[in-house]
C-alpha positions in Angstrom: -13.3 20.9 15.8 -13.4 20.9 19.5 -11.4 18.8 21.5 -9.1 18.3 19.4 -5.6 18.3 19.6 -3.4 21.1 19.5 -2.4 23.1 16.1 1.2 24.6 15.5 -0.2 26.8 13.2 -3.0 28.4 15.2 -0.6 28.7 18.0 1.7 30.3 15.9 -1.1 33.4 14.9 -1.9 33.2 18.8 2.1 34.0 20.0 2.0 36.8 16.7 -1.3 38.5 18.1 0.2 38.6 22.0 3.1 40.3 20.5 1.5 42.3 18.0 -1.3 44.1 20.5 0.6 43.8 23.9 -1.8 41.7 25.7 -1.8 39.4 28.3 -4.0 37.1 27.3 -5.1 35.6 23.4 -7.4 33.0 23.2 -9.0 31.3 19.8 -12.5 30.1 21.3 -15.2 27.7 19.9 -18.1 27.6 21.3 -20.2 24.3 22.4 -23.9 24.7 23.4 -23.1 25.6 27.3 -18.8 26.0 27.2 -16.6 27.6 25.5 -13.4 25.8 24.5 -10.4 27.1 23.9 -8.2 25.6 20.8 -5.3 28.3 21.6 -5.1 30.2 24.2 -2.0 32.3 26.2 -2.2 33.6 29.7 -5.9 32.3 30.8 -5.1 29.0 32.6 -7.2 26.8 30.7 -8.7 25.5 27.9 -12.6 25.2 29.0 -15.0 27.6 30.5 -18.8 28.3 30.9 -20.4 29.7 28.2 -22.5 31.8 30.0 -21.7 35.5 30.2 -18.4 34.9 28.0 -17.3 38.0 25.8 -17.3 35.6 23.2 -20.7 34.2 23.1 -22.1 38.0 22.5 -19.2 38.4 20.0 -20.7 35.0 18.5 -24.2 36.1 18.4 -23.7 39.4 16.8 -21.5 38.5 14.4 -19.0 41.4 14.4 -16.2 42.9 16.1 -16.7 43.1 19.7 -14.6 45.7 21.4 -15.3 46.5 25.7 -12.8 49.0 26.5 -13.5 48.9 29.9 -16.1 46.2 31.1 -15.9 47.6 34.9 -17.6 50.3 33.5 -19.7 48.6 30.8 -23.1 49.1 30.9 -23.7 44.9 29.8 -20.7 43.3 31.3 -19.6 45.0 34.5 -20.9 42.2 37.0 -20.1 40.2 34.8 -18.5 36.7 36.5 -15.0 37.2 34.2 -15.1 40.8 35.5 -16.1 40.8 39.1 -14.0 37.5 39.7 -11.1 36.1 37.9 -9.3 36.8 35.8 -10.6 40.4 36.5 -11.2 41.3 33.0 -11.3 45.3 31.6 -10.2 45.1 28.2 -11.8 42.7 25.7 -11.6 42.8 21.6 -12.9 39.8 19.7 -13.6 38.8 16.2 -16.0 35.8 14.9 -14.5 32.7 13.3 -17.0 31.3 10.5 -17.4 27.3 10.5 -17.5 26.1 6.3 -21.2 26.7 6.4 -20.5 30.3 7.2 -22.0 29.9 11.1 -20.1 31.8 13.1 -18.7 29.1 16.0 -15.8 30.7 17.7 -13.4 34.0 18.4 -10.1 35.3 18.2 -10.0 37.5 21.2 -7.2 39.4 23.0 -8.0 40.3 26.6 -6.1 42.5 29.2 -6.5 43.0 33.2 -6.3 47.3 32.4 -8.4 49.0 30.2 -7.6 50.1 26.8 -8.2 50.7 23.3 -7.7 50.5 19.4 -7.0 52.4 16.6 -8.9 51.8 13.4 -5.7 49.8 12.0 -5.2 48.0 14.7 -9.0 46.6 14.5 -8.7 45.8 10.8 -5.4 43.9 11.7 -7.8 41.8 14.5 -10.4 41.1 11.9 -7.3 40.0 9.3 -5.6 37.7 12.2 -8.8 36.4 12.6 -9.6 35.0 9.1 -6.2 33.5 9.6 -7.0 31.4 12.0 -10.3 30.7 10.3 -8.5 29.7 6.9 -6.1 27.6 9.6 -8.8 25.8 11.0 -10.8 24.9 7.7 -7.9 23.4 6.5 -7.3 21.0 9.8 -10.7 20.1 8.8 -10.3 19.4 5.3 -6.8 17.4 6.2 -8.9 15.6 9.2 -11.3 14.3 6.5 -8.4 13.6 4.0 -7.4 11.6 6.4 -10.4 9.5 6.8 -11.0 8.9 3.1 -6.8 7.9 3.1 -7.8 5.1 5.9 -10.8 4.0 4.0 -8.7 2.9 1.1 -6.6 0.8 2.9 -7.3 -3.1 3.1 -10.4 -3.8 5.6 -9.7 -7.1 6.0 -7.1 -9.1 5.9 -7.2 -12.2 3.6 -7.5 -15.7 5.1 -5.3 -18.2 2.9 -4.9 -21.8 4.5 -1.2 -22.5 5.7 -0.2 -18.9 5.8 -0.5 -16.5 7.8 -0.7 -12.4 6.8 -0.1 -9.2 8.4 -0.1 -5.6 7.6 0.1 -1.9 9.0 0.8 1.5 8.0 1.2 4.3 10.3 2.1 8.3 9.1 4.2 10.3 10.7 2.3 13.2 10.1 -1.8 13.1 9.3 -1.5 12.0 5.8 1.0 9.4 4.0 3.0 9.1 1.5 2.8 4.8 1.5 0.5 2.4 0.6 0.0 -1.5 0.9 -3.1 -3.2 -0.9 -3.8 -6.9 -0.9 -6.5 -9.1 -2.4 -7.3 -12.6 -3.4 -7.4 -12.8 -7.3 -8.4 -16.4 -9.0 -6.7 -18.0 -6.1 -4.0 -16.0 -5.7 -3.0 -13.2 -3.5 -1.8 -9.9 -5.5 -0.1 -7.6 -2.8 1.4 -3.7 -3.2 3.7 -2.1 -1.5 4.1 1.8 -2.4 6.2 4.7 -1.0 6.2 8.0 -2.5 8.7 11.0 -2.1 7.5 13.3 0.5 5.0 13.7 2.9 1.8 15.6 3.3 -1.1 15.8 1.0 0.0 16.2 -2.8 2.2 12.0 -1.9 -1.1 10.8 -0.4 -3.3 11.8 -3.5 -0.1 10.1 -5.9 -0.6 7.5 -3.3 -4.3 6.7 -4.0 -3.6 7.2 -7.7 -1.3 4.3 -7.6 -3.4 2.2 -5.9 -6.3 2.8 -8.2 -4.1 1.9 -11.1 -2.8 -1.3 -10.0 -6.6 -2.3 -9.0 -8.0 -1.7 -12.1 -7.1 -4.7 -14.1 -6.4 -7.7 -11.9 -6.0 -9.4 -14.8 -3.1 -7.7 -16.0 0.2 -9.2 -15.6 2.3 -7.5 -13.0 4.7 -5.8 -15.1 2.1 -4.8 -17.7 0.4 -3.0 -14.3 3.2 -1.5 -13.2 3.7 -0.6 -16.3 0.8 1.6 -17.0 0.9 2.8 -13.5 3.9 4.3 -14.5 2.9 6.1 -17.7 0.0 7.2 -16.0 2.1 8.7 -13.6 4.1 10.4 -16.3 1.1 11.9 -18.2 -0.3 13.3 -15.2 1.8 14.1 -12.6 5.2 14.2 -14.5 5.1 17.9 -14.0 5.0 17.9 -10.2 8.8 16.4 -9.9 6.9 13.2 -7.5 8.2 9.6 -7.9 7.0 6.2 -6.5 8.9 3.2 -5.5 7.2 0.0 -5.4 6.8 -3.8 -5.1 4.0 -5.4 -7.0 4.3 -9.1 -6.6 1.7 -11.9 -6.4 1.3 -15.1 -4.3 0.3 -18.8 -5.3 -0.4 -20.3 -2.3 -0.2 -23.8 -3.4 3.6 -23.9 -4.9 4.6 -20.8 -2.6 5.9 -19.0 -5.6 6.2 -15.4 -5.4 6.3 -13.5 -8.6 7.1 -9.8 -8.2 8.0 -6.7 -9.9 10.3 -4.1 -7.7 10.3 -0.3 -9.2 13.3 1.0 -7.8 12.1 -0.1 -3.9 14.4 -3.0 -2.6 12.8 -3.2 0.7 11.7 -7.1 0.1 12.6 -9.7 1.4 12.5 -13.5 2.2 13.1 -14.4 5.6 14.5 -17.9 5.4 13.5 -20.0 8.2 16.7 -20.9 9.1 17.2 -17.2 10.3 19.1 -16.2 6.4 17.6 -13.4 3.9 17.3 -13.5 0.3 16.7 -9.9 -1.2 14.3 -9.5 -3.6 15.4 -7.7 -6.9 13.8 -7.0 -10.2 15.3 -4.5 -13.4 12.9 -1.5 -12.5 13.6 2.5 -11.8 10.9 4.4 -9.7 7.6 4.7 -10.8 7.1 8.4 -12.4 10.7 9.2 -13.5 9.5 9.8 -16.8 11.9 6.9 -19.0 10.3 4.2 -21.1 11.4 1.4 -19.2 10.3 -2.3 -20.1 9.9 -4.1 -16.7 10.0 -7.7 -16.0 8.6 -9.9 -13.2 11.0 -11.9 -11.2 10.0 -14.9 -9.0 11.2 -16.6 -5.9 10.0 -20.0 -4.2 8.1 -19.8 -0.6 8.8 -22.5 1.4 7.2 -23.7 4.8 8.4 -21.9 7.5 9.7 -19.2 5.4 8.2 -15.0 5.4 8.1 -12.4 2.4 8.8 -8.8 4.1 8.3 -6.1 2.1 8.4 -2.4 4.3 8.8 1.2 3.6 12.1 2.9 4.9 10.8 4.6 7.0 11.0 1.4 9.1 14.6 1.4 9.0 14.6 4.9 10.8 13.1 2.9 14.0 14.7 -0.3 14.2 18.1 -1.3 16.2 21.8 -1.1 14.7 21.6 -4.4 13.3 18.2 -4.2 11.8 18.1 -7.7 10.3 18.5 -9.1 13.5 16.3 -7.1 15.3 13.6 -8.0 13.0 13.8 -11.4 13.2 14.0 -11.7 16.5 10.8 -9.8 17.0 9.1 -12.3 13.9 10.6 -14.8 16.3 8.9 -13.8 19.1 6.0 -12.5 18.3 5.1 -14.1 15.0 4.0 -12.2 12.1 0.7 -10.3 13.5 2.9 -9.4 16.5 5.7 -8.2 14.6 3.4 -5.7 12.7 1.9 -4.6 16.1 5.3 -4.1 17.3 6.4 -2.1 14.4 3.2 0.3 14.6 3.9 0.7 18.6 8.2 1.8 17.9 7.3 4.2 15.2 4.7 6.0 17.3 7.5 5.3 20.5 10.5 6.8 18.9 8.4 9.5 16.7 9.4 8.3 13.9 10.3 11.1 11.2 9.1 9.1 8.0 5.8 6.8 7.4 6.2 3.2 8.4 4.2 0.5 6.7 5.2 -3.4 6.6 4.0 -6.1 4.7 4.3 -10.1 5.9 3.4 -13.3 4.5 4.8 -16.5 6.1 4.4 -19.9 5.0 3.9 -21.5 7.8 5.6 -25.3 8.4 
């Protein structure tokens, strides 16, 4: 957990506590092996400091509250550096922060220039603040290694198919996301994905990685029989929980060009025609997880040299120019389809983009 970046929740129990007990100074500390590092903090300057003779390393090692009504006075920390120098501490009240493992690694502490006390309430409401924060930071850990498994699962490599060339990204807005793309060379021929599900957050990335999972299952399958069972496995499972997926399935030869695809309720693919034309891509199909028995059908549509399949999640549209067309092929244009991708990933971190971006090109090159 330390040195990373800054948490609008644990700020928002540091601002409460300051209020709450009148203090100048709140700090939530973890400690390294010689600093201690501060993940909130309000009023002390800084986020880093020795650990040696900190309040919050003897909090640490005891394990309970600490409480030094006035440390000019106290008996263990009146020369203390904090005390005798800045930021002239007198009043110091701490509580330990448990790692998973149940090691105690940090504090919440409040801290004041004047001495001063606390009721027996007011220390119970320390030690309660204080497992807030600890719940807080347990779950930035679990989401930080939610987020890991989530990039693990997308594509590693990109596939390498003579007279084409292939590019993909995905990028969250948040931590986790709520898209997907998969691609993978089947028999010859390239099966690609392209998923966006409602929402944001945690409960879209594990429908997400569900979808995915279905559509790899049986590469045999056709693609509207896959999409097919993804969505009733959708429905059995998750049909409660009011989620829904749009999607493009669709599948490559490489040596006609044909593209056969099935679109669930997504139209966000293209073909970019290389004379600077677009041919949207559409297939009978509702969203994925809408609960209706829905017979789907695969569609096709003919490559040709020099031409691109773009398929994208809207929240590319959120990050583009007025005439969003345009602006992507000139970029295509420019940069060709690895630079295009690169160039999407770099605007939607730019402009903060308020919705997952993920893009998906193939061109046939001439």
């Amino acid at each position: 957990m330390l040195d990373t970046r800054p948490d609008a929740r644990v700020d928002r129990v540091t601002r409460l506590a300051q209020e709450i007990f009148g203090v100048p100074m709140v700090s939530v500390t973890l400690l390294d092996r010689d600093r201690q590092w501060r993940k909130s903090q309000i009023g002390l300057g800084g986020n880093e400091a020795s650990r040696e003779g900190a309040f919050c390393d003897l909090t640490v090692r005891t394990g309970d509250t600490l409480i030094v009504e006035d440390a000019s006075i106290d008996d263990y920390f009146a020369e203390n550096p904090f005390v005798v120098g800045d930021p002239h501490l007198r009043f110091y009240a701490g509580h330990p922060l448990q790692a998973p493992g149940g090691e105690h690694v940090g504090t919440l502490c409040i801290l004041d220039t004047q001495p001063r006390s606390l009721d027996a309430r007011e220390v119970e409401l320390l030690r309660e603040m204080a497992q807030w924060v600890q719940t807080e930071l347990m779950a930035e850990d679990d989401l930080d290694h939610a987020t890991v498994v989530q990039q693990a699962l997308l594509p590693r490599e990109t596939p390498e198919i003579a007279g084409y060339t292939l590019a993909a990204a995905a990028t969250a807005s948040g931590q986790l996301m709520g898209d997907l793309y998969d691609w993978y060379l089947h028999d010859g021929k390239l099966r690609m994905t392209l998923a966006d599900v409602m929402g944001k957050g945690t409960g879209p990335a594990i429908v997400a990685a569900s979808v995915r999972a279905s559509l790899r299952t049986a590469p045999d399958r056709g693609l509207a029989d896959a999409v097919g069972e993804a969505d009733r496995l959708l429905e059995s499972d998750l049909g409660r929980a009011g989620l829904f997926v749009t999607a493009v399935h669709a599948e490559l030869d490489p040596d006609s060009g044909t593209i056969s695809f099935v679109d669930a309720g997504h139209s966000l693919a293209f073909i970019l025609r290389a004379d600077g034309s677009w041919t949207p891509l559409r297939s009978t199909g509702l969203p994925l997880g809408m609960g209706f028995d829905f017979d789907r059908a695969a569609a096709s549509v003919q490559l040709e040299p020099g031409d691109a399949f773009l398929c994208c999640s809207d929240g590319l549209l959120d990050i583009l120019d007025d005439d969003p067309f345009d602006h992507v092929l000139r970029v295509i244009a420019a940069h060709g389809p690895v630079g295009a991708v690169a160039e999407a990933v770099r605007l939607a971190q730019e402009r903060h983009a308020p919705d997952d971006v993920t893009v998906l090109l193939v061109r046939r090159d001439a």
